[in-house]
SEFIVEX-117460 format. One record per atom (N, C-alpha, C, O): y, x, z. Coordinates in steps of 0.05 Angstrom, whole numbers, padded with zeros to 5 digits, always signed. Atoms other than C-alpha are relative to their C-alpha. Example, Ala and Ser with C-alpha at 12.3 -4.5 7.8 and 13.67 -1.06 7.14 Angstrom:
BEGIN
-00024+00018+00000 -00090+00246+00156 +00024+00018+00000 +00024+00039+00013 -00024-00016-00001 -00021+00273+00143 +00022-00015+00014 +00044-00005+00018 
***
This chain:
BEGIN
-00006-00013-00025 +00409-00526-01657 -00026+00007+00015 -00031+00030+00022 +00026-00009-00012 +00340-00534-01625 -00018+00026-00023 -00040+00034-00015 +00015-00016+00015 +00314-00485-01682 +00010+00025+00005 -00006+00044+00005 -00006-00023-00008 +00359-00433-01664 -00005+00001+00029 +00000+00025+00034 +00005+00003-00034 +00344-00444-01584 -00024+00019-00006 -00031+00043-00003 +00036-00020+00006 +00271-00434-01610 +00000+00026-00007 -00016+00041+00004 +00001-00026+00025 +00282-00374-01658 +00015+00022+00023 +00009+00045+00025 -00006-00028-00014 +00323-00340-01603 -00021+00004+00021 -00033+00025+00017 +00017-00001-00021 +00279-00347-01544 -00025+00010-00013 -00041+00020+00003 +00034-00016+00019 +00215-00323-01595 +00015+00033+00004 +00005+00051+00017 -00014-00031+00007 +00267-00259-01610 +00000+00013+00028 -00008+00036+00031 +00005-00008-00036 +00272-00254-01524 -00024+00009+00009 -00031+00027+00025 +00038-00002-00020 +00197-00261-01510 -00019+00027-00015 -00030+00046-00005 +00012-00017+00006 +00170-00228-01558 -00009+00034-00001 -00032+00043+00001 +00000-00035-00018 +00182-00147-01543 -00023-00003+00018 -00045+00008+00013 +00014+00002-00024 +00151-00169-01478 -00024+00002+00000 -00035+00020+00012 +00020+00014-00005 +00091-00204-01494 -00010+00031-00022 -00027+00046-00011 +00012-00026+00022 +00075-00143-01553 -00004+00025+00020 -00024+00039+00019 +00005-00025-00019 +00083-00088-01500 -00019-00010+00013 -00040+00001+00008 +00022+00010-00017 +00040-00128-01452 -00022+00001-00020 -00041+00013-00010 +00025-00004+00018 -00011-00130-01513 -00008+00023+00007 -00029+00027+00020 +00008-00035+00008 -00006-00050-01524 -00010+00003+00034 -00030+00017+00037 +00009-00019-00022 -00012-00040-01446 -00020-00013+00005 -00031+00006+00016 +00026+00015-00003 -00074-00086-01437 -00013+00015-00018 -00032+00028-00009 +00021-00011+00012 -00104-00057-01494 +00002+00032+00008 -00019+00044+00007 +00006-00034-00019 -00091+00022-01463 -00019-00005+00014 -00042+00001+00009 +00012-00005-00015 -00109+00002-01401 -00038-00008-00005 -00059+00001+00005 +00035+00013+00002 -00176-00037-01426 -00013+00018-00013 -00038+00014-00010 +00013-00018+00010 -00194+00027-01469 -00007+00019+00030 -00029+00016+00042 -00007-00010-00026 -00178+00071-01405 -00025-00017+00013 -00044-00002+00014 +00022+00006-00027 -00229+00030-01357 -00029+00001-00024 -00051+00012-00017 +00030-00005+00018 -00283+00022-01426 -00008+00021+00005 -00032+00019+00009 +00011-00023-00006 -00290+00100-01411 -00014+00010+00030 -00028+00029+00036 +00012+00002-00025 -00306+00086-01341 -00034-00015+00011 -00051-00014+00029 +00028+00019-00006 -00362+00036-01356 -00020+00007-00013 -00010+00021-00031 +00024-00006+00010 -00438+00048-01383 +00010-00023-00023 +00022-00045-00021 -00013+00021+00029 -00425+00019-01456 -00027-00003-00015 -00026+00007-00037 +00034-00002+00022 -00510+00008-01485 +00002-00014-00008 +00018-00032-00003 +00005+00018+00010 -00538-00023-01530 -00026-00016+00009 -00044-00006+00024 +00020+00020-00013 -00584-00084-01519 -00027+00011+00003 -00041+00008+00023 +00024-00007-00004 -00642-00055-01533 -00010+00018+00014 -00033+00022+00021 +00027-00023-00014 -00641+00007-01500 +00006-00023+00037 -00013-00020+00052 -00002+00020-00019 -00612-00052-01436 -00036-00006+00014 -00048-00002+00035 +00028+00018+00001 -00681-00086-01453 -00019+00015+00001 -00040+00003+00005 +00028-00008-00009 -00728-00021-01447 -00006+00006+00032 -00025+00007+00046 +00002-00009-00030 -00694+00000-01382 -00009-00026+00025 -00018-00023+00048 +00008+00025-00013 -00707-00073-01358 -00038+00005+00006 -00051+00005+00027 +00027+00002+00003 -00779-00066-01388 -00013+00028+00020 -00030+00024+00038 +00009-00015-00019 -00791+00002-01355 +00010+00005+00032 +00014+00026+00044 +00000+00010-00025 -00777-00029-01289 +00032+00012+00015 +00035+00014+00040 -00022+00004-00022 -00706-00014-01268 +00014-00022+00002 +00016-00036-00018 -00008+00021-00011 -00674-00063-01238 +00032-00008-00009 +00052-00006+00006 -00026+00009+00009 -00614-00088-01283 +00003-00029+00008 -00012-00049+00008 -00020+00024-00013 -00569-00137-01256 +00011-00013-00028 +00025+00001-00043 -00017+00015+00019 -00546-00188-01309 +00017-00024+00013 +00007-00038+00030 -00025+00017-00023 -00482-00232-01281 +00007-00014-00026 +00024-00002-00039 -00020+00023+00018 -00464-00289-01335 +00024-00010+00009 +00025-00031+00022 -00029+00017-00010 -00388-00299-01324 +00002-00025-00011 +00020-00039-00004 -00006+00032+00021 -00395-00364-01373 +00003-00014+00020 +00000-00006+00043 +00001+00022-00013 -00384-00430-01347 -00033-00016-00001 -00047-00018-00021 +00032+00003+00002 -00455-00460-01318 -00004-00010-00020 -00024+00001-00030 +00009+00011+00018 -00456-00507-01377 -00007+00022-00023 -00029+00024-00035 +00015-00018+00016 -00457-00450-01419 -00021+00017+00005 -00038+00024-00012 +00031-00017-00007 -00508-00407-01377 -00021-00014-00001 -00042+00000-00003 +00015+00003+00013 -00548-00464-01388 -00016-00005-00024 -00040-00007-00027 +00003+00008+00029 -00544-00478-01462 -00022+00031+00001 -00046+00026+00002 +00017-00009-00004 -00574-00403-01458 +00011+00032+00004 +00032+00042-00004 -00004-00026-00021 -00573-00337-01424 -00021+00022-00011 -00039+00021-00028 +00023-00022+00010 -00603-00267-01423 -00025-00012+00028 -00024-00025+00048 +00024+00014-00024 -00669-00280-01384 +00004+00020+00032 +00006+00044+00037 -00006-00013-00034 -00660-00261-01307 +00027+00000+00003 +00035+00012+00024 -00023-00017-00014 -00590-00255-01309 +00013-00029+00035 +00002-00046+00049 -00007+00023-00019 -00557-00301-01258 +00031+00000-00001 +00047+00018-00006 -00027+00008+00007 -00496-00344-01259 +00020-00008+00027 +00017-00021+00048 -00019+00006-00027 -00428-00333-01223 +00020-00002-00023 +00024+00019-00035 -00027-00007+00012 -00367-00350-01268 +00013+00014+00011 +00010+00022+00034 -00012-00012-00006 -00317-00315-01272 +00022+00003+00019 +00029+00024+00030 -00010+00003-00031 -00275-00341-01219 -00006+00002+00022 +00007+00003+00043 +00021-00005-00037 -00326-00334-01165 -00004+00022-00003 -00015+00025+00019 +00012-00024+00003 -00342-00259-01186 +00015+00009+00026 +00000+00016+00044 -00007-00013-00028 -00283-00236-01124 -00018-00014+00020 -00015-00004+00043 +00015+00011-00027 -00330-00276-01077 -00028+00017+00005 -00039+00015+00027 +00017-00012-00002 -00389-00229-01091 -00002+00021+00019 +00018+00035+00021 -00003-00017-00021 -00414-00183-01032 -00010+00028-00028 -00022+00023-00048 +00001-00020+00019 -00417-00109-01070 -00029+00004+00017 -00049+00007+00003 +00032-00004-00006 -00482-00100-01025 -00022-00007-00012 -00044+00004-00009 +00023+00018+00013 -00522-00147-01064 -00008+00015-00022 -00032+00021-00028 +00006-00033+00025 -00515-00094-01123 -00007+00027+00012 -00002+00043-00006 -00008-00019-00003 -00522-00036-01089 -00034+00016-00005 -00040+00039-00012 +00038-00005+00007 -00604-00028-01097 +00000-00001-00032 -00021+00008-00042 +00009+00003+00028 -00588-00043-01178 -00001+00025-00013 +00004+00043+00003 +00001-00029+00018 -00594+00017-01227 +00015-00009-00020 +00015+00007-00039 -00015+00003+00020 -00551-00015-01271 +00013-00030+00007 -00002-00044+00021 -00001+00023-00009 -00507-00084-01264 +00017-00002-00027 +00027+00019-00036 -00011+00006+00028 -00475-00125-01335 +00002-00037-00002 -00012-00057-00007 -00019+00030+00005 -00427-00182-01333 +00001+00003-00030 +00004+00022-00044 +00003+00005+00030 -00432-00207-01397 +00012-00033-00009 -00003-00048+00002 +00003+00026+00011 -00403-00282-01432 -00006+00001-00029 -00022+00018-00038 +00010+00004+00023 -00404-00304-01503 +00007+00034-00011 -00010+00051-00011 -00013-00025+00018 -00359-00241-01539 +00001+00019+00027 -00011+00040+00024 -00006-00023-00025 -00341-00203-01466 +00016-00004-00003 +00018+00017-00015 -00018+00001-00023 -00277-00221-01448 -00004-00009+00019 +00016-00008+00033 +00002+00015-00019 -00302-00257-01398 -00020+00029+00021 -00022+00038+00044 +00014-00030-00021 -00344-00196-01375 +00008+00018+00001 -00001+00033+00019 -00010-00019-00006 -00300-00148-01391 +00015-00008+00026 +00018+00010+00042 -00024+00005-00030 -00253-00180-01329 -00020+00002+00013 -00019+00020+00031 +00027-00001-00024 -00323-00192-01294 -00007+00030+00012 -00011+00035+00036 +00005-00021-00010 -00335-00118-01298 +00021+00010+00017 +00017+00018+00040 -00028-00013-00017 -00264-00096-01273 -00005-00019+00017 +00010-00006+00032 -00002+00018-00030 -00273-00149-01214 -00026+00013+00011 -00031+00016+00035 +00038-00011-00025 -00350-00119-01194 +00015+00024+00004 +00020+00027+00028 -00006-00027-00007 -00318-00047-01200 +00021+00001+00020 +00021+00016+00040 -00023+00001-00034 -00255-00068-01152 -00016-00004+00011 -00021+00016+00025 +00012-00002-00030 -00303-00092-01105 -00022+00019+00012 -00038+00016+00030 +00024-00027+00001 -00342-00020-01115 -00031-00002-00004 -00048+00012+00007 +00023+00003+00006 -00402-00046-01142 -00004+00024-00027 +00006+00029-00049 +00011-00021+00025 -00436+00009-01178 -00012+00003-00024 -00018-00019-00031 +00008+00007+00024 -00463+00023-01247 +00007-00027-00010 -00011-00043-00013 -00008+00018+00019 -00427-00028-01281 +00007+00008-00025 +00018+00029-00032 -00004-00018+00025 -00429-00027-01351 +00002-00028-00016 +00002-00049-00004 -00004+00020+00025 -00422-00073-01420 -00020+00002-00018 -00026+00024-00026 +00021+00001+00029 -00474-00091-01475 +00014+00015-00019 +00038+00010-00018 -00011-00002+00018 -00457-00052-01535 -00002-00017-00013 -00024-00028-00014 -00005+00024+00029 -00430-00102-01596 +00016-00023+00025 +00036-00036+00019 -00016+00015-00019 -00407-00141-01530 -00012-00034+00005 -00014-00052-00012 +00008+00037+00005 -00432-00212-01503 -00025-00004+00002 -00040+00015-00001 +00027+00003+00006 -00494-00242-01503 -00004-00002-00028 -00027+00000-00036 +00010+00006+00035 -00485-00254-01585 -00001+00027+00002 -00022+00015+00008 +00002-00023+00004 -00488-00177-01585 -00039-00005+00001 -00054+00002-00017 +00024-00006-00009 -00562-00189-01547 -00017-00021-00014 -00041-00023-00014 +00010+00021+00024 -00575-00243-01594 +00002+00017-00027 -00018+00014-00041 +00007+00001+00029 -00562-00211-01659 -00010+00027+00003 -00008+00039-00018 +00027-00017-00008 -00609-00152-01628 -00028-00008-00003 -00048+00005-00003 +00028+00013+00000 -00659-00209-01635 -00011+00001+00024 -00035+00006+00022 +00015-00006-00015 -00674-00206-01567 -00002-00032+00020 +00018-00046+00020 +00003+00023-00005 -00696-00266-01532 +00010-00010+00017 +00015+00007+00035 -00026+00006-00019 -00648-00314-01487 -00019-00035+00016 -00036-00050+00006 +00008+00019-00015 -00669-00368-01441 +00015-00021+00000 +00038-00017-00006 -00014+00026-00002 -00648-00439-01433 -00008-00019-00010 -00031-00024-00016 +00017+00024+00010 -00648-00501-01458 +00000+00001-00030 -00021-00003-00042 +00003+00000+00023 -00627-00494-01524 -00025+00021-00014 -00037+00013-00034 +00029-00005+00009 -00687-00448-01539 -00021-00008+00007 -00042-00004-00004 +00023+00012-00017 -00727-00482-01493 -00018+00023+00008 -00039+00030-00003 +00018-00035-00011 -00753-00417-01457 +00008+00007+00027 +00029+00019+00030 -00004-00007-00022 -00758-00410-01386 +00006+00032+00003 -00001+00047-00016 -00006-00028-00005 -00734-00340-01354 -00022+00007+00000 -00032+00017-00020 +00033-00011+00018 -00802-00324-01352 -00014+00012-00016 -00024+00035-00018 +00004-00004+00032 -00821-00341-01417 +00010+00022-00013 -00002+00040-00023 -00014-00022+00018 -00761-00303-01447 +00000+00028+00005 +00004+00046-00012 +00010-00031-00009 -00780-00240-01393 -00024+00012-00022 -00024+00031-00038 +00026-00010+00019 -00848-00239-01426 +00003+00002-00029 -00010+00018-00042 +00009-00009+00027 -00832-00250-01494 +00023+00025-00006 +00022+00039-00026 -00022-00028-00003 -00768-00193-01480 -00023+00034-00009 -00021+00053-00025 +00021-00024+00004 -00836-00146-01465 -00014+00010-00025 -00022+00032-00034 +00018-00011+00028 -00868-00161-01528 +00015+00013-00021 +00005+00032-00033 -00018-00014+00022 -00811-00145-01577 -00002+00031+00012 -00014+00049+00000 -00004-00029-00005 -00798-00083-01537 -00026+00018-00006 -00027+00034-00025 +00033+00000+00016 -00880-00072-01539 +00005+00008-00028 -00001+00031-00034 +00007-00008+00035 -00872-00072-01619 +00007+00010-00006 -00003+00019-00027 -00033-00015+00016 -00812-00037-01633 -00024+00024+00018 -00046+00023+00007 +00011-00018-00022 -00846+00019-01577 -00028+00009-00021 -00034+00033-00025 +00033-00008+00013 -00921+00017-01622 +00010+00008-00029 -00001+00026-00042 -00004-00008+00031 -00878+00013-01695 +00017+00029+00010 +00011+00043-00010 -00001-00027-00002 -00847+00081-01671 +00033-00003-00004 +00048+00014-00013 -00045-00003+00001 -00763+00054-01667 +00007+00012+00015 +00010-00001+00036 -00015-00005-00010 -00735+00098-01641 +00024-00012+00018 +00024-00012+00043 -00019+00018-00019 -00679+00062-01615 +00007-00028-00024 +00022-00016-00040 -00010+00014+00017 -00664-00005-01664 +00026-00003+00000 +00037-00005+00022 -00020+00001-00006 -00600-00012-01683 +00012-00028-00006 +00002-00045-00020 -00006+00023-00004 -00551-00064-01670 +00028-00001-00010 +00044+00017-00004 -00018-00005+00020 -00495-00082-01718 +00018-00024+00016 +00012-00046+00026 -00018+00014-00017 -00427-00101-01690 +00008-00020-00009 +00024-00034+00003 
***
């Protein structure tokens, strides 16, 4: 008897929960066309040639400190509605980002409700996107102050810039 309780109430929910899939994934294509979608590196020349990108780690602090993109700064994702949109409004670019991006894709849709401008997504998504760009991450587990990982961010970009890459590419 409890197996048919179960088996009906799965046959009830389910419809539901599948349409709610399909319309989350519309609407999340639908706002992707609204956001700056780059890839890390070209992220990392506009950093290097001095505009002022905003990096927002939605992770939880323990994970922003295991390790991060260098400069970004940490608000999980539950604190992102507490952000004043002024504080962005001087950026040329702003990128909530956690491990994969769900956590930044909500981050971005919470900066854009509170009209914070240029918001956009790593292409490949996440900081592992800006990791398997090879690009360098701060924290403890590399042991690399923001700093550090700013400067050695310059030198990759530096090499790639003198070996003549065009843009490197970054595999999803």
């Amino acid at each position: 008897m409890k197996r048919l309780t179960l088996v009906a109430l799965l046959l009830l929910v389910a419809p539901a929960v599948a349409d709610t899939a399909r319309r989350t994934s519309a609407e999340r294509d639908a706002w992707r066309d609204e956001l700056h979608v780059l890839a890390p590196e070209e992220i990392g020349r506009r950093m290097a040639d001095g505009e002022r990108v905003l990096w927002v780690d939605v992770r939880e602090p323990q994970e922003y400190a295991e390790f991060h993109v260098p400069g970004a700064m940490s608000v999980p994702l539950r604190n992102v509605n507490d952000l004043d949109a002024a504080d962005f409004a001087d950026a040329d670019l702003v990128i909530p980002y956690c491990l994969k991006d769900f956590r930044g894709y909500e981050g971005a849709r919470k900066l854009k409700a509170l009209g914070v401008p240029n918001v956009g997504l790593a292409e490949g998504f996440g900081i592992n996107s800006w990791k398997r760009a090879e690009l360098p991450v701060a924290g403890v587990h590399p042991d690399m102050t923001d700093a550090e990982a700013l400067e050695a961010l310059a030198r990759v970009l530096d090499a790639a810039a003198v070996a003549g890459e065009a843009q490197p590419v970054v595999e999803p």
